[in-house]
C-alpha positions in Angstrom: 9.5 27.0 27.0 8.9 24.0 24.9 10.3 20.7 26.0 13.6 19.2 24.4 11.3 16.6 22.1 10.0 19.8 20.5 12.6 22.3 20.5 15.0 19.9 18.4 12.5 17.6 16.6 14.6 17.5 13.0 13.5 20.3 10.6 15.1 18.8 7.5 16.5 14.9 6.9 20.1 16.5 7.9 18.9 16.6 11.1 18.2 12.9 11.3 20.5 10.9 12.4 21.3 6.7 11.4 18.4 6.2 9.3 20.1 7.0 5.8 18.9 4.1 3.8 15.2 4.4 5.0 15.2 8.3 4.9 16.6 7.8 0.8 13.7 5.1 0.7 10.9 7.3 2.2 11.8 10.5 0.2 12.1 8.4 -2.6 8.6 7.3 -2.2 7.4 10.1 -1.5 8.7 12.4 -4.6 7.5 9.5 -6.7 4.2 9.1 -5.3 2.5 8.9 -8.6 4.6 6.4 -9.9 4.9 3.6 -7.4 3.4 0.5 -7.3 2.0 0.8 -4.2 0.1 3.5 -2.8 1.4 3.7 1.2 4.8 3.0 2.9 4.6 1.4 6.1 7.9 2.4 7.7 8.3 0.5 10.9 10.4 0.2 14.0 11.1 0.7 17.7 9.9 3.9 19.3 12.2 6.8 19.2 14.2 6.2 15.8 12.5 9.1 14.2 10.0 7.4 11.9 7.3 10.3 12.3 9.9 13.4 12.4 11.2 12.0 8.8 7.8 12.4 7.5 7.9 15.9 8.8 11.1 16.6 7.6 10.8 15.2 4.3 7.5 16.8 3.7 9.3 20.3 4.8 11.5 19.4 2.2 9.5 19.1 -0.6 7.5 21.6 0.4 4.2 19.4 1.6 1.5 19.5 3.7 1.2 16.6 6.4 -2.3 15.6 7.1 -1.6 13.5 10.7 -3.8 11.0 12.2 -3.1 8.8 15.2 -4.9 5.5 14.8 -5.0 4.9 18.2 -7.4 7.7 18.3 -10.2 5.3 16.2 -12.0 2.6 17.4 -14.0 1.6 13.8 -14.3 1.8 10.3 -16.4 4.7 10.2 -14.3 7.1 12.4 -11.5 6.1 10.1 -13.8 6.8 7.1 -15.0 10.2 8.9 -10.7 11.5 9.5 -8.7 10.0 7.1 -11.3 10.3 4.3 -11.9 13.5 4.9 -8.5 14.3 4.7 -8.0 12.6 1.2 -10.0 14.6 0.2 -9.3 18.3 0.9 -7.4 20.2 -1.1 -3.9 22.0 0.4 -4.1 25.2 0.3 -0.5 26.1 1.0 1.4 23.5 0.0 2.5 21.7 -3.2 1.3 18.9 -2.3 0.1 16.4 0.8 0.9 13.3 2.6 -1.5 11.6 4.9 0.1 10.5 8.0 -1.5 7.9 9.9 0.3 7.3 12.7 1.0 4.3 15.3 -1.3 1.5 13.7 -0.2 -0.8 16.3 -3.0 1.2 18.4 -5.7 -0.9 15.9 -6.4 -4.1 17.6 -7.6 -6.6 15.4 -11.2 -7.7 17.0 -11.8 -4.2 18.9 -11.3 -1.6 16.1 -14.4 -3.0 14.4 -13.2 -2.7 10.6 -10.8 -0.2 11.1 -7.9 -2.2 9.4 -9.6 -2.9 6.4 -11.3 0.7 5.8 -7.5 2.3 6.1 -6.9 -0.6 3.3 -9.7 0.4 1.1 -8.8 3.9 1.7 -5.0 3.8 0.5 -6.1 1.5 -2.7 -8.3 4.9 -3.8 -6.0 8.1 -2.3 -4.4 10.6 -4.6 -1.7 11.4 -2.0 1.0 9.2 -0.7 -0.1 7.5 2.6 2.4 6.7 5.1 2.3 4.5 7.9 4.2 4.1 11.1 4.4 0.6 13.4 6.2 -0.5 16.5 5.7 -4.2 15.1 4.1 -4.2 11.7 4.1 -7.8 11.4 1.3 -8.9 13.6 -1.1 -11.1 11.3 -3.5 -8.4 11.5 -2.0 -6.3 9.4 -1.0 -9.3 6.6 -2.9 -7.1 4.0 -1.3 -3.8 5.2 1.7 -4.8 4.1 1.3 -6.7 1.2 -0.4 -3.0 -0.1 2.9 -0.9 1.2 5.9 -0.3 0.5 7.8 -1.6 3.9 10.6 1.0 5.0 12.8 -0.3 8.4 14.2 2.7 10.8 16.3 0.6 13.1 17.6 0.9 16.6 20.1 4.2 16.8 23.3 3.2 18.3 25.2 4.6 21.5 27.3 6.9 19.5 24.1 8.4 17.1 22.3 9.0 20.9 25.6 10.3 21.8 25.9 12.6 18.5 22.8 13.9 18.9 22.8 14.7 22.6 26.3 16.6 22.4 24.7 18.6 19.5 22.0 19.5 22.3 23.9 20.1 24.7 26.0 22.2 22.8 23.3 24.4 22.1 22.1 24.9 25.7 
């Protein structure tokens, strides 16, 4: 038996609920990779509004592979190098395409990840894939240059009766 956060994570971008404008935004990016000015999306904002299900979703959508890395995971440039350029660089098998997830960047602190910040900067400036980023608070000085490379995307703070919507749906189905 899988846990709620599983069993009803959102399969499509119909399933996500009271992030319209930055769902339109993201898929927009991410359909367009090739043609937008900036190579990542940093989409941001307090835990639980569905920032890394959308990439899912979306990616299900358009029938792509998601390559996921949690930064937290690194503590320096060259593990970075080592994960995320490795995965710029395979080839999908399956899927029509790939994004490269690199997930809660917050987890990079600015003295302790020893370059880590800058080599996921150099990395976006050269990937062939769309890179998306997700941040509790992406406007910490550390990640000045982050941002000015990325397209930023906001998921805000669900309200009562979006929590509500989706929990009756749940229940519901129990």
């Amino acid at each position: 038996m899988h846990p709620f956060t599983h069993k009803y994570t959102a399969k499509s971008t119909k399933d996500i609920v009271g992030q319209d404008e930055a769902i339109i935004k993201l898929k927009r990016f991410i359909s367009n990779y090739s043609n937008e000015k900036k190579n990542s999306a940093l989409i941001y904002g307090p835990s639980g509004t569905g920032k890394t299900c959308s990439v899912y979703a979306i990616a299900n959508e358009l029938g792509y592979e998601v390559i996921e890395v949690n930064a937290s995971d690194f503590r320096n440039a060259e593990q970075i190098n080592q994960k995320v350029g490795n995965a710029m660089k395979q080839r999908s098998l399956f899927a029509s395409g790939k994004v490269i997830l690199v997930d809660e960047i917050d987890g990079l602190s600015g003295h302790q990840d020893r370059g880590g910040i800058q080599a996921i900067t150099k990395l976006i400036e050269i990937s062939t894939y769309p890179v998306i980023l997700t941040a509790t608070n992406p406007f910490d000085n550390k990640f000045s240059n982050l941002r000015s490379k990325s397209s930023m995307m906001e998921f805000r703070q669900l309200d009562y009766l979006s929590i509500f919507k989706i929990l009756k749906k749940i229940c519901e189905d129990e």
